[in-house]
Structures are given as structure tokens and as C-alpha cells.
N, C-alpha and C positions, 0 to 999 in steps of 0.2 A: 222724604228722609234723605240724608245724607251721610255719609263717613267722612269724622272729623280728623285733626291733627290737634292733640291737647301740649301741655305741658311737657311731659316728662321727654319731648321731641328737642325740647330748646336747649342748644350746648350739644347734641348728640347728632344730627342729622343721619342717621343711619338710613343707608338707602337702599335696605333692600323693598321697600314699600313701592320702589318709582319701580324695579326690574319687575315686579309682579303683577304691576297694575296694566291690564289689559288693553285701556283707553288711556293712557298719560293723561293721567288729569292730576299726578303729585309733583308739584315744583317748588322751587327751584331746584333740577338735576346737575349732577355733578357737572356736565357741557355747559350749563349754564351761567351767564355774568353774576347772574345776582346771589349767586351757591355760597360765594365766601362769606357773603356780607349778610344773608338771611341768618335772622337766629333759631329758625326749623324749615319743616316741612309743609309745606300747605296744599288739601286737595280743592282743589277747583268743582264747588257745589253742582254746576250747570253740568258738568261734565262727567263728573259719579254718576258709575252705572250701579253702585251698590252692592257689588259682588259681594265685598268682604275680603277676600284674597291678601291684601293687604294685613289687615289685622292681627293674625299669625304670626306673621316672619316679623313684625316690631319686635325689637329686643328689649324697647323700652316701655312696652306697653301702652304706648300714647295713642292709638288709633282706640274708635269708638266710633259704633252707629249713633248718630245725632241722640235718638232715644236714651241710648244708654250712659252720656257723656255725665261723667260724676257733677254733680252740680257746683263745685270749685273751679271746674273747669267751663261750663258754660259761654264763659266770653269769650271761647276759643271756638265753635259756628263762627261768630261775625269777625275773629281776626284770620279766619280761614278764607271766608267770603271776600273781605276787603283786600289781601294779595292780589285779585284779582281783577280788582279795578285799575283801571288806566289811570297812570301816576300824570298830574298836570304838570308841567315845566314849572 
């Protein structure tokens, strides 16, 4: 299992999710280059410890244990997963 980043993230990035997250596994962070130009947040699957922590302080309600992801959002597991691959030149 994992905690995802759905929808209601895109356009909002609100970050109290990275200050809470235990193991920085939610990016791009505000320090980061790719912050302006991502259209959300994404947590790094390999790297969720599951806490949950996260899921609370969303204002916009976008986090969800993989289980629980509404299934509109579904395609949002593998657009979480895929941030996280190594972009080829």
C-alpha cells in the first residue's frame, strides 16, 4: 500500500503535506526547481512509510491510502509513481 496525491492537488500545491511528512517522500518542495512548473504534489511510492500524517493537514483533500483512492482518481498511483522516474534527456 501506499499514499497517494489525487486531483484536487493540481493548481493548489499546498505544502503542508512535505512539512509533515516524516521521510520527504512528497515533491516537488517549495526549494525545489521543478516546484513552479509541477502541476501538484507527488509522494514517492518506494519511500512512503504509510503513516498517514500527511492526509489531515490536505486542505484540499487530495491525499488517500492507495485502497481508498476514489476510483476517478485511480490514474493518479501511476502518475504519482511516474514523477519519480529518471526523466531521459
Amino acid at each position: 500500500m501506499a499514499i497517494v496525491i489525487a486531483e484536487p492537488c493540481i493548481g493548489t500545491k499546498d505544502t503542508a503535506c512535505v512539512d509533515v511528512c516524516p521521510v520527504d517522500c512528497i515533491h516537488p518542495t517549495k526549494n525545489e526547481t521543478e516546484f513552479s512548473n509541477a502541476p501538484q504534489l507527488y509522494i514517492n511510492p518506494e519511500e512512503c512509510i504509510c503513516c498517514s500524517l500527511c492526509i489531515p493537514v490536505c486542505p484540499v483533500a487530495a491525499i488517500y491510502p492507495e485502497e481508498d483512492l476514489p476510483e476517478k482518481w485511480k490514474k493518479f498511483i501511476q502518475i504519482n509513481a511516474e514523477w519519480f522516474v529518471p526523466k531521459t534527456p
